[in-house]
Legacy VTK file of the C-alpha trace (Angstrom):
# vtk DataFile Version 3.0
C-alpha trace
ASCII
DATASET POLYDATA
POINTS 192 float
27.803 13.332 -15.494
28.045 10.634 -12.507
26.460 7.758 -13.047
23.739 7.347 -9.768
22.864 3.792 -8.517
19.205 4.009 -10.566
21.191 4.264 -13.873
24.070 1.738 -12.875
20.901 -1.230 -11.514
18.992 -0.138 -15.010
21.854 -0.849 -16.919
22.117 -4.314 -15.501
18.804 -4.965 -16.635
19.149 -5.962 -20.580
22.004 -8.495 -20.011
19.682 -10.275 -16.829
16.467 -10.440 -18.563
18.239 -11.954 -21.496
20.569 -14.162 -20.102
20.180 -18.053 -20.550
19.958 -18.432 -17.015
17.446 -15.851 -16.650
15.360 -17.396 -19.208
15.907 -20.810 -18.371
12.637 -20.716 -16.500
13.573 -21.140 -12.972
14.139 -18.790 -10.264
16.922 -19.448 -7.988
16.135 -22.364 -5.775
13.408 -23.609 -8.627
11.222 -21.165 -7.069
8.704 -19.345 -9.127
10.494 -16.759 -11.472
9.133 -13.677 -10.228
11.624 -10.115 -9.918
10.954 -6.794 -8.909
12.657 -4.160 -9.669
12.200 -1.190 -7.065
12.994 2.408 -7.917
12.612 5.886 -6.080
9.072 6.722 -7.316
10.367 10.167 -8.128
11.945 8.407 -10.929
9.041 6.628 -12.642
9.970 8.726 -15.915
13.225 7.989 -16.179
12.190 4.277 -15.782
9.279 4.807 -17.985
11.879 5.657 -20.534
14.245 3.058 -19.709
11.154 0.405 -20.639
10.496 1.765 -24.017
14.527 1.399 -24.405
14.402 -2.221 -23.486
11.215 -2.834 -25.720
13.717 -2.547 -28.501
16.765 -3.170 -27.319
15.820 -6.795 -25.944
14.359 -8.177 -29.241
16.988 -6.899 -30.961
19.397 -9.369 -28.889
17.187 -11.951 -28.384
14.712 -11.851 -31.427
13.500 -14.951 -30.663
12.275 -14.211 -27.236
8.300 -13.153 -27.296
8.210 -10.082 -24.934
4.929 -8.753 -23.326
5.203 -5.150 -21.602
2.441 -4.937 -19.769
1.095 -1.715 -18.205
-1.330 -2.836 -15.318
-3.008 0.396 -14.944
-4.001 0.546 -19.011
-5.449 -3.226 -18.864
-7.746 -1.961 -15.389
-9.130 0.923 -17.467
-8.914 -1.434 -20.610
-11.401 -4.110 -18.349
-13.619 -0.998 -17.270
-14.281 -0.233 -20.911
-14.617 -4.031 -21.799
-17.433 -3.989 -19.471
-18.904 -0.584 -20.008
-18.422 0.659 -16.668
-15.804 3.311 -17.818
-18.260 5.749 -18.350
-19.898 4.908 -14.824
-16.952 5.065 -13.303
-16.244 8.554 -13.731
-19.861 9.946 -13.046
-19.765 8.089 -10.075
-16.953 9.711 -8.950
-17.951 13.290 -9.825
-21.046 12.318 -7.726
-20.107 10.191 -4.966
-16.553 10.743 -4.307
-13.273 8.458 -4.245
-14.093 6.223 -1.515
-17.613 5.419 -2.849
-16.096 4.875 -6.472
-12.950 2.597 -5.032
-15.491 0.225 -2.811
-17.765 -0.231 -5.900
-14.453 -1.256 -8.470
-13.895 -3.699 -6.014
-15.618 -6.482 -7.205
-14.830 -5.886 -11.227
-11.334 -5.470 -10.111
-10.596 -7.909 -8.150
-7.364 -9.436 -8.085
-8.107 -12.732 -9.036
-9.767 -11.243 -12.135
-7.470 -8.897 -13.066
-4.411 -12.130 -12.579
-7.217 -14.044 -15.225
-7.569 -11.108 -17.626
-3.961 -10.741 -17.724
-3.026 -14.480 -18.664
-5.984 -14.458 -21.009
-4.380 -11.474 -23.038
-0.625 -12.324 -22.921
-0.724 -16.222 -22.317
2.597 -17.217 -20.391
2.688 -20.381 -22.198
3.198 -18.150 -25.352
5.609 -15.831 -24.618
8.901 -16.207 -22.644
9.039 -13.317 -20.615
5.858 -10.728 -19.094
7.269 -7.242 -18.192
4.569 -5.250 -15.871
4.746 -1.939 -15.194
1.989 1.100 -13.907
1.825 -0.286 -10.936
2.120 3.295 -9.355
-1.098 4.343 -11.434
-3.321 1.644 -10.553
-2.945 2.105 -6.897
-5.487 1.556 -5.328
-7.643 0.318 -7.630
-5.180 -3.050 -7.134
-2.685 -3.970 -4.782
0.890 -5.437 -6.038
1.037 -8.354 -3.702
-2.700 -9.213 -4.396
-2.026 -9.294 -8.154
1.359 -11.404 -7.332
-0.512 -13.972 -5.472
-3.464 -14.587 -7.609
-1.199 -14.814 -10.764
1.576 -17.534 -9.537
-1.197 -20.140 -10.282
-1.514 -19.560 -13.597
2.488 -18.454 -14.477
4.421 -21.730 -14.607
7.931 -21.132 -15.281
7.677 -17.873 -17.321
9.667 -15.330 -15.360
7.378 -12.305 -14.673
9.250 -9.000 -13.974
7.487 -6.005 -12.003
8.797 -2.400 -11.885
8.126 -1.492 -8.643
7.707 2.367 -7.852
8.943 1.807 -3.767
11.413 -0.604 -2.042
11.199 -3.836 -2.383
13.709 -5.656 0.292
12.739 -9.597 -0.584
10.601 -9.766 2.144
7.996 -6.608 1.648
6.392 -4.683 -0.482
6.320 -0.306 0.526
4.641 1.385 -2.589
5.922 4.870 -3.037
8.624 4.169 -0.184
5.851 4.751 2.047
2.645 2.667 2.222
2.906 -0.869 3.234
1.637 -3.865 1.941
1.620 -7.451 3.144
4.980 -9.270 3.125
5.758 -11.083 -0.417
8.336 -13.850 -0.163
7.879 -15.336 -3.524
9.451 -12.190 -5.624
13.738 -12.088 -6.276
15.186 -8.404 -6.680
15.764 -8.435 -10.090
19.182 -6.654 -9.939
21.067 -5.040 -6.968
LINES 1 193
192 0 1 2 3 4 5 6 7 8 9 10 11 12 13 14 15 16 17 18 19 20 21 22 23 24 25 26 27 28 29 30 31 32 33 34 35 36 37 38 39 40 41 42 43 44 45 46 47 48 49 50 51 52 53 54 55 56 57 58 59 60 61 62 63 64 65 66 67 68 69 70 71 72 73 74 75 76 77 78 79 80 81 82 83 84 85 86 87 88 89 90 91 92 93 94 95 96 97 98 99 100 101 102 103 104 105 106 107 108 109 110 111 112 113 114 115 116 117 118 119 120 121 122 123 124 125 126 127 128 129 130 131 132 133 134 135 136 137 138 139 140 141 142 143 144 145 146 147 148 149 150 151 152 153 154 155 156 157 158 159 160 161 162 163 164 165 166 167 168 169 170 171 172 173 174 175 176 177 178 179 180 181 182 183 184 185 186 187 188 189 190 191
């Protein structure tokens, strides 16, 4: 079986996330160590799969190295339950429709809050590398750039690594190769 571009940039993934220059907290040019790592989105379970692989497989080479895999559409519905709006959530939806339901998460889910809730729980001081993935799901409850922006403030040097379902060129951001979001300049392309 051929080995397809997806499987050849996934395997390239381990030995860049735990190199020393990788983790030596800088991205290139001393710019903030954020990556992306775009994928066809018809491939989010083969990536999905290829995350639980490098759960294990990256403390086993680097057992020193605190690791959090984040997935950002589990710690939205984890900050809905937090604030016991689950439940309203999903009447309100039945009810009022999408549109109605999306306007009123707005505010709870704002990206500035969501950047907050996520350095509260995994701490970048504490841990040398965050992993983020589910970005797919939580669209469009959150928006990847948004999230990006509000948490460079608060990342220092821990590189943050996002697994992008959509193309990523360095300059933009096109979820599910089709919708467009706002250019982001700050992110690297974690491997070609």
């Amino acid at each position: 079986m051929p080995v397809n571009d997806l499987d050849e940039r996934l395997n390239k993934i381990l030995d860049k996330v735990t190199s020393d220059d990788f983790l030596g907290r800088q991205g290139p040019g001393n710019e903030v160590p954020f990556y992306a790592f775009d994928y066809p989105p018809q491939d989010e379970v083969k990536v999905r799969e290829h995350i639980r692989f490098l759960e294990g497989a990256i403390s086993k080479r680097r057992p020193e190295l605190r690791v959090a895999f984040i997935n950002l559409f589990e710690l939205l519905l984890d900050m809905l339950k937090e604030r016991d709006k689950w439940d309203q959530t999903i009447e309100m939806q039945a009810k009022k429709g999408d549109d109605f339901m999306l306007k009123a998460l707005k505010a709870p889910l704002d990206a500035g809050k969501v950047a907050k809730q996520l350095v509260d729980r995994y701490p970048p001081n504490e841990f040398g590398l965050l992993i983020i993935n589910g970005v797919g799901s939580a669209y469009p409850l959150i928006r990847t750039h948004n999230l990006l922006n509000n948490l460079q403030p608060f990342m220092g040097l821990t590189p943050l690594v996002v697994f992008y379902p959509g193309l990523y060129d360095g300059q933009s951001l096109k979820l599910f190769c089709q919708l467009g979001e706002k250019p982001y300049y700050r992110a690297f392309r974690l491997v070609s």
